[in-house]
N, C-alpha and C positions, 0 to 999 in steps of 0.2 A: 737361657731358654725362656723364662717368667717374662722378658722383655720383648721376644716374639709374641710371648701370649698377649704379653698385655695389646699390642699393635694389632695382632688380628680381631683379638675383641673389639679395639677402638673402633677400628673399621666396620665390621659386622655392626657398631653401634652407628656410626654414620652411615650405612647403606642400609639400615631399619629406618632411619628418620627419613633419609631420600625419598625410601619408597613411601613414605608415611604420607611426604609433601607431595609427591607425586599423584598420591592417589587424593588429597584433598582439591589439588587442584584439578585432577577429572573429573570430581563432582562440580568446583567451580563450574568449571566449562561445560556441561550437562547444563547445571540449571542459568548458566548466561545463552549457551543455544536455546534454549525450550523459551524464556523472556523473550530473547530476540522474534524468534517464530512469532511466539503471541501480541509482540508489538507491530510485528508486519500485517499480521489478520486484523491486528484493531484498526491501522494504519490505511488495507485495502478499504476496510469496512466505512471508514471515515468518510474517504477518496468517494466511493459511491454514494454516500450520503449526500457529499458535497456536489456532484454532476447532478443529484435530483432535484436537489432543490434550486441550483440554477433551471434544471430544467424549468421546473414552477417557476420559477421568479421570470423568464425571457415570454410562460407562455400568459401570465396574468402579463405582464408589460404590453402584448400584443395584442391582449384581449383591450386590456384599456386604452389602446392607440386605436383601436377598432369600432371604440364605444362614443368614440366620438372626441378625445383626449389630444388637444392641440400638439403635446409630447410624442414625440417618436412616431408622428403621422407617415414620414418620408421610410423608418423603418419598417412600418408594417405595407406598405406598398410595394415596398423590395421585398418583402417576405410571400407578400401575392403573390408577385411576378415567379419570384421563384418556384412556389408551389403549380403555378401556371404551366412551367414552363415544363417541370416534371411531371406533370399530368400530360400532358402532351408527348412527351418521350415518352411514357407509357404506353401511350395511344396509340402512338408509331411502332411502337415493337408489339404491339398487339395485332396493330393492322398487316405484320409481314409475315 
C-alpha cells in the first residue's frame, strides 16, 4: 500500500511542476504577445515616418528641378503634365 502512496504522490508531484511550467509559460507568451504588439506599432510608426520624408525628399527634388536644376528637369515636366492633366479631369467632372 506505501508503494501506491508513494506513486500517487510522485505524480501529484509531477502534475504540480506541470502545472508550474505551464503557467510560466503563459506568462511567457503574454509578455512575447504584448512585445510583439509593441514592435508592430513602432514598426507601423516607422513605415510612416519613412513615406514622409520620401514625401519631402521627391517634393524638395521637384522644387529644385523647378528652380532651374539641370537634374531631373524631364521629371518635373512629367509631373506638370500629370498635374495638368488632373486638373483637367477635375474640370470635366465639374463641368458635367
Amino acid at each position: 500500500m506505501s508503494e501506491l502512496v508513494e506513486i500517487v504522490d510522485s505524480l501529484e508531484n509531477k502534475v504540480s511542476k506541470l502545472l508550474h511550467k505551464m503557467e510560466l509559460l503563459k506568462q511567457a507568451n503574454t509578455r512575447l504577445y504584448e512585445e510583439l504588439l509593441s514592435l508592430k506599432q513602432e514598426q507601423a510608426q516607422t513605415s510612416n515616418l519613412v513615406l514622409e520624408w520620401e514625401e519631402k525628399y521627391n517634393a524638395l527634388k521637384l522644387a529644385n528641378s523647378m528652380l532651374g536644376s539641370n537634374k531631373n528637369k524631364t521629371e518635373a515636366k512629367l509631373k506638370i503634365n500629370t498635374l495638368i492633366r488632373e486638373l483637367d479631369h477635375c474640370i470635366a467632372q465639374l463641368a458635367e
